[in-house]
NUTOR-912827 format. One record per residue: residue in three letters; x, y, z of N, C-alpha, C in turn. Coordinates in Angstrom, 3 decimals, padded with zeros to 6 digits, always signed. Layout:
N
NODE  rest      n_c1      n_c2      n_c3     ca_c1     ca_c2     ca_c3      c_c1      c_c2      c_c3
NODE   ALA         X         Y         Z         X         Y         Z         X         Y         Z
...
! end
This chain:
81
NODE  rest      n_c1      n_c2      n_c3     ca_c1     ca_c2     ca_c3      c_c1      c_c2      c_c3
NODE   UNK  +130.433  +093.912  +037.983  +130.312  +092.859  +038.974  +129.213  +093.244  +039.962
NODE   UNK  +128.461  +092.522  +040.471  +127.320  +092.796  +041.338  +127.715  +092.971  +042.389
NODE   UNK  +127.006  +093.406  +042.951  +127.462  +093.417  +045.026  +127.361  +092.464  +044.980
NODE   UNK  +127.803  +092.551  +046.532  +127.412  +090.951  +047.424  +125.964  +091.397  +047.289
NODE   UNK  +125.561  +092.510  +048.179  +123.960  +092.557  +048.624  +122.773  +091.932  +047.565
NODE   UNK  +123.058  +092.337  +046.457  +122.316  +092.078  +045.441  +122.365  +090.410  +044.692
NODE   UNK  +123.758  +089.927  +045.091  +123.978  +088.620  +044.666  +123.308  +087.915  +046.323
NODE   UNK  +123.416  +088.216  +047.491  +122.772  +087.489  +048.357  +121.145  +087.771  +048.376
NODE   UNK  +120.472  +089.065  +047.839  +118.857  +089.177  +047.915  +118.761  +087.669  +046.442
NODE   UNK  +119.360  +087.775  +045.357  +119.046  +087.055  +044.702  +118.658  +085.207  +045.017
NODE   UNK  +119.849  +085.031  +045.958  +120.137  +084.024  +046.249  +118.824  +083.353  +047.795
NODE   UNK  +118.467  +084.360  +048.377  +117.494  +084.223  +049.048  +116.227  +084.116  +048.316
NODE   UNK  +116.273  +085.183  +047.177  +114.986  +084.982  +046.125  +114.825  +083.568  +045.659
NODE   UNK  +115.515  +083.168  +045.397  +115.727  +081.704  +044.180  +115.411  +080.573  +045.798
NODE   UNK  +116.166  +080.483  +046.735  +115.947  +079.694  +048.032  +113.944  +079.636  +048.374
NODE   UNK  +113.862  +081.032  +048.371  +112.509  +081.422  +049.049  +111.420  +080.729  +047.766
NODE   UNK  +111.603  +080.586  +046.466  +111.017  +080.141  +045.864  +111.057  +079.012  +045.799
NODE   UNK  +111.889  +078.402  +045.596  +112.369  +076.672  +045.900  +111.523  +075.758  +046.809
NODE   UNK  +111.511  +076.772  +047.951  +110.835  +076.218  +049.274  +109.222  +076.671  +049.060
NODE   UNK  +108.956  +077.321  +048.009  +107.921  +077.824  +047.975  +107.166  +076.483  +046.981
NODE   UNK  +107.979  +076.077  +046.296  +107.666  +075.149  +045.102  +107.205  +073.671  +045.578
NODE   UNK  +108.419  +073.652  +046.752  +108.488  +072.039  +047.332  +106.782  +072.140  +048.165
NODE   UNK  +106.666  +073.366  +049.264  +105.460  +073.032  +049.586  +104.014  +073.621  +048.681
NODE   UNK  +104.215  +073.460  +047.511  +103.071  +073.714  +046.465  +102.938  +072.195  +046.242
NODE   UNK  +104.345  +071.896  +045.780  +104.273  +070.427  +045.325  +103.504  +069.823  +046.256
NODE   UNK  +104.047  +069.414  +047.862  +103.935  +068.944  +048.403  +101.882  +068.818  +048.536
NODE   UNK  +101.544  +070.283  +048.655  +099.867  +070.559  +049.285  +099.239  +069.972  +047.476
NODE   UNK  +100.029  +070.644  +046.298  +098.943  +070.559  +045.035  +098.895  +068.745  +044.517
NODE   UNK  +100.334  +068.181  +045.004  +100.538  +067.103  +044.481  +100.776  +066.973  +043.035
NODE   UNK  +101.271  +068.001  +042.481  +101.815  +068.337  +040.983  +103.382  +068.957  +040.399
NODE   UNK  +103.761  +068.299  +039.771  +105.394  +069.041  +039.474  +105.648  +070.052  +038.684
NODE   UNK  +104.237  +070.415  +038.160  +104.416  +071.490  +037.263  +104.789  +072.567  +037.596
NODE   UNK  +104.465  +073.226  +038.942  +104.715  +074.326  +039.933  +106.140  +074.257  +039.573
NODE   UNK  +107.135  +073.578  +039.850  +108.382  +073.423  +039.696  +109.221  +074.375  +038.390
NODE   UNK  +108.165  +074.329  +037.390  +108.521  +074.728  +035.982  +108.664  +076.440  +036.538
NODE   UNK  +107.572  +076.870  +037.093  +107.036  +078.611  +036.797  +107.723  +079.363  +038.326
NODE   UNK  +107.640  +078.422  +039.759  +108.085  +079.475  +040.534  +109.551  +079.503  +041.191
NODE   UNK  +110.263  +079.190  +040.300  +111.457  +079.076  +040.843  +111.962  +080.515  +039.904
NODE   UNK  +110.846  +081.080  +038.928  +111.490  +082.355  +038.285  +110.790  +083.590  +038.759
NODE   UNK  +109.805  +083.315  +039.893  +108.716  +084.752  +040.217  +110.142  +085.478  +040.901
NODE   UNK  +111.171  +085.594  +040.953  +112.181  +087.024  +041.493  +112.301  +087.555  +040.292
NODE   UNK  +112.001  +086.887  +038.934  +112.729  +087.453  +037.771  +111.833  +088.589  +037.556
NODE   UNK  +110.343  +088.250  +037.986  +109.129  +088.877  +037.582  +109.168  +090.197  +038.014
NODE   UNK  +109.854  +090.220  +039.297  +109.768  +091.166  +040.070  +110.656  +092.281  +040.306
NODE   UNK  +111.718  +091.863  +039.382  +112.970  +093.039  +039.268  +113.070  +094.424  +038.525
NODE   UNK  +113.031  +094.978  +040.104  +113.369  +096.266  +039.281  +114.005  +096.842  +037.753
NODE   UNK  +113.856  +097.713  +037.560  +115.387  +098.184  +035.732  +116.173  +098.388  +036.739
NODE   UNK  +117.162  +099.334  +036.133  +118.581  +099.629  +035.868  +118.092  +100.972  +036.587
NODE   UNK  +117.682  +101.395  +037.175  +117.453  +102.867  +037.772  +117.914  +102.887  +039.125
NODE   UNK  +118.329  +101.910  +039.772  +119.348  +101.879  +041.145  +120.439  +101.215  +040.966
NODE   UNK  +120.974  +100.846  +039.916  +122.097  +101.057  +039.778  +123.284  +102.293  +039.479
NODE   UNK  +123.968  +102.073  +040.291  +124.931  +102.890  +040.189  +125.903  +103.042  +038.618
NODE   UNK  +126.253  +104.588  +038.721  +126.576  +105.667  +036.912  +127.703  +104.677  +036.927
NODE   UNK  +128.533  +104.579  +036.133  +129.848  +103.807  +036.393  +131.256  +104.663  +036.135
NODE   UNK  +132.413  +103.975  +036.863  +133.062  +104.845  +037.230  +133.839  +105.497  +036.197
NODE   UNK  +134.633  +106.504  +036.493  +135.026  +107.637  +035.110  +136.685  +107.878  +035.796
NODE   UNK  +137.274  +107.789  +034.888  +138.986  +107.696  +035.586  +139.468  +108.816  +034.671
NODE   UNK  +140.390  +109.904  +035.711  +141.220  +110.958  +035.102  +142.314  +110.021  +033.948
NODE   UNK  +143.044  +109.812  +032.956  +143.717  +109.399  +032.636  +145.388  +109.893  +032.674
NODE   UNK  +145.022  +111.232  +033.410  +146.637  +111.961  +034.031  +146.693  +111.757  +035.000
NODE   UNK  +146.099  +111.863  +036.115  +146.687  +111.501  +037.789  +145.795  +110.575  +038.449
NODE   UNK  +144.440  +109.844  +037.799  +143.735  +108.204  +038.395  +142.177  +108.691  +038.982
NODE   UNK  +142.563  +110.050  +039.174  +140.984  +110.439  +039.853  +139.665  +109.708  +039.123
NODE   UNK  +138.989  +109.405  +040.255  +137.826  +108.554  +039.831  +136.873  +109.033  +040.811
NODE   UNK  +135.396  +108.939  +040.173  +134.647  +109.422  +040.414  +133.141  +108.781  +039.910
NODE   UNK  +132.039  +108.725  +040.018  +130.959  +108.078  +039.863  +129.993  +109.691  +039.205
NODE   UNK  +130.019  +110.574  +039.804  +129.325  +111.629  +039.914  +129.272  +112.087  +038.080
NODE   UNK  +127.687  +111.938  +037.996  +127.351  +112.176  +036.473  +127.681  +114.128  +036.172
NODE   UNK  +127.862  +114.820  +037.224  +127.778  +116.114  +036.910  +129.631  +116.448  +036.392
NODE   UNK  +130.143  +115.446  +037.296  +132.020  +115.891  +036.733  +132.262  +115.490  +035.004
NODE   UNK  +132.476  +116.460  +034.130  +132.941  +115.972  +033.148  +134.312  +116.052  +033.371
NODE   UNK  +135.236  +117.002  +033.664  +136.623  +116.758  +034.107  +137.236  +116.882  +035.312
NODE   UNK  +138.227  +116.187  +035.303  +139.518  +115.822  +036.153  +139.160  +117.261  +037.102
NODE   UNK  +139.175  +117.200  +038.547  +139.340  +118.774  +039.797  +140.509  +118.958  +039.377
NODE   UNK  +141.514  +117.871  +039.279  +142.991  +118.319  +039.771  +143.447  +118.942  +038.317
NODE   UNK  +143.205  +118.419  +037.353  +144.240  +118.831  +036.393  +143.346  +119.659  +035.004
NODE   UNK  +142.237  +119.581  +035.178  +141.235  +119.670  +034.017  +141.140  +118.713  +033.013
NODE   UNK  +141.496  +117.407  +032.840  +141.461  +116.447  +031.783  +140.313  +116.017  +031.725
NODE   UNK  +139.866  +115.809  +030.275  +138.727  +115.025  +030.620  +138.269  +113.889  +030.860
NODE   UNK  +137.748  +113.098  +031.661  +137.363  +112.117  +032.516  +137.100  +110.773  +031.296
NODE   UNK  +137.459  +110.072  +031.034  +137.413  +108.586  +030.376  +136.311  +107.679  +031.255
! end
């Protein structure tokens, strides 16, 4: 599931282009603009390299953890799922 943060930059992206489109339209007097910049956020997205490892659950006592260096459980030694 996304953050909020990342679902609201998106949502400002897609707004900021919109408004970007209406006054293209508006100055070029053409609807084609309409087609191409309502996707320039897509252009511009980072990969997968700030996203966060995903999470890893003890399956004996729930410990969870994100951290790529834990292969097992502190508490019990199990290994991490």
């Amino acid at each position: 599931m996304p953050s909020r943060s990342r679902l609201l930059t998106a949502a400002v992206g897609l707004l900021a282009s919109l408004l970007v489109s209406v006054a293209a339209y508006v100055y070029f007097d053409t609807l084609l603009l309409f087609l191409f910049l309502p996707f320039v956020p897509f252009l511009f997205r980072g990969g997968d390299e700030h996203d966060e490892p995903p999470v890893r659950t003890c399956p004996a006592c729930g410990y969870r953890t994100r951290a790529t260096d834990h292969e097992y459980c502190p508490r019990d030694g199990t290994r991490l799922e």
